[in-house]
N, C-alpha and C positions, 0 to 999 in steps of 0.2 A: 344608708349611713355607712360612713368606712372611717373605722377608729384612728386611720392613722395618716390617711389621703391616697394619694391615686398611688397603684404601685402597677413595676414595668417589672413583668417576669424576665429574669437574665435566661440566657441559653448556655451562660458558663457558672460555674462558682471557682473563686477563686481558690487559688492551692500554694498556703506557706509551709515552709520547715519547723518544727519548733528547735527552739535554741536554749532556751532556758526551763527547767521543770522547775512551778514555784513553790506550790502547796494544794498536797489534796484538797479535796472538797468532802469531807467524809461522811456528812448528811444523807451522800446516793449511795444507792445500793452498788453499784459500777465502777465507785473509786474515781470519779472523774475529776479531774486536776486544770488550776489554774497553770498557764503554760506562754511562757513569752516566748514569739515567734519571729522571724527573719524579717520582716516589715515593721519591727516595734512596739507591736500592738500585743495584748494580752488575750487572750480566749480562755475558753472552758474548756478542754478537751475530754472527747467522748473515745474511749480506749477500744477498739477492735478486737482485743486479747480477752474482754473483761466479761460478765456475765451474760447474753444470748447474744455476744460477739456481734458480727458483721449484721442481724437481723435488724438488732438496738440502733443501729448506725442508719439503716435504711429507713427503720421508723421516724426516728428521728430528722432524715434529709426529708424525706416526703411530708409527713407532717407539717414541721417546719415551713418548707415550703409552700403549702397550701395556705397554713396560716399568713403567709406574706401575702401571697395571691387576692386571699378574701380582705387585705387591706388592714390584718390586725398587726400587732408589734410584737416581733419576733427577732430576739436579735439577731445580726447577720451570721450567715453559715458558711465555715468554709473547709475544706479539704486540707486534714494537716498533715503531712508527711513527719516521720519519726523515725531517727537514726536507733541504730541498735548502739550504738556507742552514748547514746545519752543514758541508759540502764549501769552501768555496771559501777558506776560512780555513786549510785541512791544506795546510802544506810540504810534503809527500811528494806526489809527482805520482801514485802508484800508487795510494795511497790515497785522493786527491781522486778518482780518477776513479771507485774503485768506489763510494764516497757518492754519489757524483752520479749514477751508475747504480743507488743501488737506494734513492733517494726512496720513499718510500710506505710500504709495510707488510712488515717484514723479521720474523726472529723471536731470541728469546733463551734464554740457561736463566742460570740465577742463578748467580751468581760464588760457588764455593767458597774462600774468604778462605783459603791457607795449604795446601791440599789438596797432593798430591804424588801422582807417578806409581805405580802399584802393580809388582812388581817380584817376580816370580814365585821368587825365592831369598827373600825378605824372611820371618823368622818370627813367630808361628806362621803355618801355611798355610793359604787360603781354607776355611772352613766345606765337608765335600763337598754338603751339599743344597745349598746357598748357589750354589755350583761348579757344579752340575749345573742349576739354577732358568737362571742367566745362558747356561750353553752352549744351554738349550735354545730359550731366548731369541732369542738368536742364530743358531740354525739355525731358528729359525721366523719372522725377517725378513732372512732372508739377508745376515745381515752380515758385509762382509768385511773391515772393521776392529778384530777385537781380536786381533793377535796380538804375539807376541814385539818386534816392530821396532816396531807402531803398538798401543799395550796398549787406549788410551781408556776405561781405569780410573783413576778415583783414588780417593786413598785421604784422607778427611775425618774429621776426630775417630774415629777410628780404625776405619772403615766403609768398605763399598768404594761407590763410587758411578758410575756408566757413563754416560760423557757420546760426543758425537762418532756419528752414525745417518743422518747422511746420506747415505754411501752403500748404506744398506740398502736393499731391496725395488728394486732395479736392472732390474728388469723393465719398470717404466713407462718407461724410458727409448725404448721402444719399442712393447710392448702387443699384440707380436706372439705368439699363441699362451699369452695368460696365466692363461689356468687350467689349459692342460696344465703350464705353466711349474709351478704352482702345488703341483704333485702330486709335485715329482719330490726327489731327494735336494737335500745341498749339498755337494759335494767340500770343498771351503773348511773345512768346520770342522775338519780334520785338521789346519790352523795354529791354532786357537784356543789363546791363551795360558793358560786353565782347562781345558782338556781333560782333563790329567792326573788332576785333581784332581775330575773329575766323574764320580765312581762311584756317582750312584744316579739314571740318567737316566731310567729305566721310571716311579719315583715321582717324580720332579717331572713326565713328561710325564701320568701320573694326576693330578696336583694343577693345573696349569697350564691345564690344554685347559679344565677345569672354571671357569675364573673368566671367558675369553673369551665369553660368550654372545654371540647375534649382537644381543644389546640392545646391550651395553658395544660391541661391534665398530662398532655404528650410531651409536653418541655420537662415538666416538671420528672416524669417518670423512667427520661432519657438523662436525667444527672446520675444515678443512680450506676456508680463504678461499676467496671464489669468483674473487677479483684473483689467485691463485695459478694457476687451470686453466686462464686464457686462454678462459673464454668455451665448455669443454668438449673443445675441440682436433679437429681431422681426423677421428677416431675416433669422437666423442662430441656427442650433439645436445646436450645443453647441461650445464651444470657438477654438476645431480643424478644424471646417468647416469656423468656421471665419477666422480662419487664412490662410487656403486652397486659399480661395476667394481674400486674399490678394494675394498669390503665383501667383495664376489663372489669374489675372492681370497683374502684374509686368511682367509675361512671355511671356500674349498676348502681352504687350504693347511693348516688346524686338523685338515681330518677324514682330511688324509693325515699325518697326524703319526707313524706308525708306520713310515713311508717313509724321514723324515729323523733319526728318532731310533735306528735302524738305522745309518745312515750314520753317524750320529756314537759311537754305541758300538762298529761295527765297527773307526773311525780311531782311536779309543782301546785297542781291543785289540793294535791296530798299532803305538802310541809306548811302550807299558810293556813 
């Protein structure tokens, strides 16, 4: 099953200027702002200045991207450059100062015009493959934002669409132990808001594991700017081996996939 049809991993994402700052988004922790950009179009933009900076951004592109990859709906991402000259102009002092902290190269996903929160009462209820495709999703980049209080579902011409990944893959926050990290369950999805509704996790984790090859994993992990890794970091001789380390992960974490889709069909035998 693939929620949204066949999808062709790019080897580029694209890269606009923003031009216009419209209106935070003040629901996120991050302060992320709608932002009209050089091409016309509206994004979300995710600020590099803003709470675990450059990390949030990388969860966010990889996540994101893998969710495209596995065929779910993600809206598009792209690379936004921001002038320091659009800061000094914003009345809000909080806001000036996170533009002016994140000059450079920030990212975005494209503004769902009208879109609304998805709302686990709302009928009819999520597709179960559909349900099952996203939880596994989810427990295969460790995300601990879709649940009941924090959904980051919406719902667009009447499709569900999963925006909000930066706190996934929490582990680089530190890089300690990250392939054992790699292998191990995810307590967390016992809160996921599709839980209920994901009753055929065995077949999408046979359909899903299947689309990640470690090609698509190597596109995916070589978008990943090199202004982002800080030069490879403490751990890392220089920004190809950080990214390695991402690959290196994402792939152990594929071939234990039996590990956390356990975990997540046992926490569902536990809420019904």
């Amino acid at each position: 099953m693939s929620s949204s049809g066949t999808y062709s991993q790019p080897t580029t994402i694209k890269t606009v200027t923003a031009t216009r700052y419209i209106t935070p988004l003040r629901e996120g922790g991050s302060l992320p702002a709608v932002v009209e950009a050089d091409d016309g179009e509206l994004y979300v933009m995710k600020f590099v200045g803003a709470g675990h900076g450059p990390k949030a951004l990388i969860a966010e592109l990889l996540a994101g991207e893998v969710g495209q990859a596995l065929g779910l709906r993600v809206p598009e991402i792209v690379f936004i450059e921001l002038d320091r000259a659009l800061g000094p102009s914003e009345p809000d002092a909080e806001i000036r100062d996170l533009l002016e902290a994140s000059a450079g190269l920030n990212l975005g996903l494209r503004y769902l015009r009208n879109a609304f929160s998805f709302n686990p009462l709302l009928e009819p209820p999520p597709a179960q493959d559909e349900a099952s495709d996203i939880v596994w999703f989810d427990v295969y980049v460790t995300n601990v934002d879709r649940t009941p209080r924090n959904v980051n579902i919406l719902i667009w011409q009447g499709e569900l669409w999963l925006i909000d990944h930066g706190s996934c893959l929490y582990f680089h926050h530190t890089w300690n132990g990250y392939l054992e990290h790699s292998r191990t369950p995810f307590a967390h999805i016992k809160d996921h808001v599709l839980l209920p509704f994901a009753g055929a996790l065995g077949e999408a984790d046979a359909t899903l594991k299947s689309r990640l090859t470690p090609e698509v994993i190597g596109e995916i992990v070589n978008l990943i700017p090199e202004v982002w890794l800080g030069g490879g970091g403490a751990q890392f001789a220089n920004a190809d081996e950080h990214r390695q380390a991402y690959a290196e992960y994402l792939l152990s974490r594929l071939e234990a996939s039996h590990v956390f889709v356990k975990e997540a069909r046992d926490a569902r035998t536990q809420i019904l």
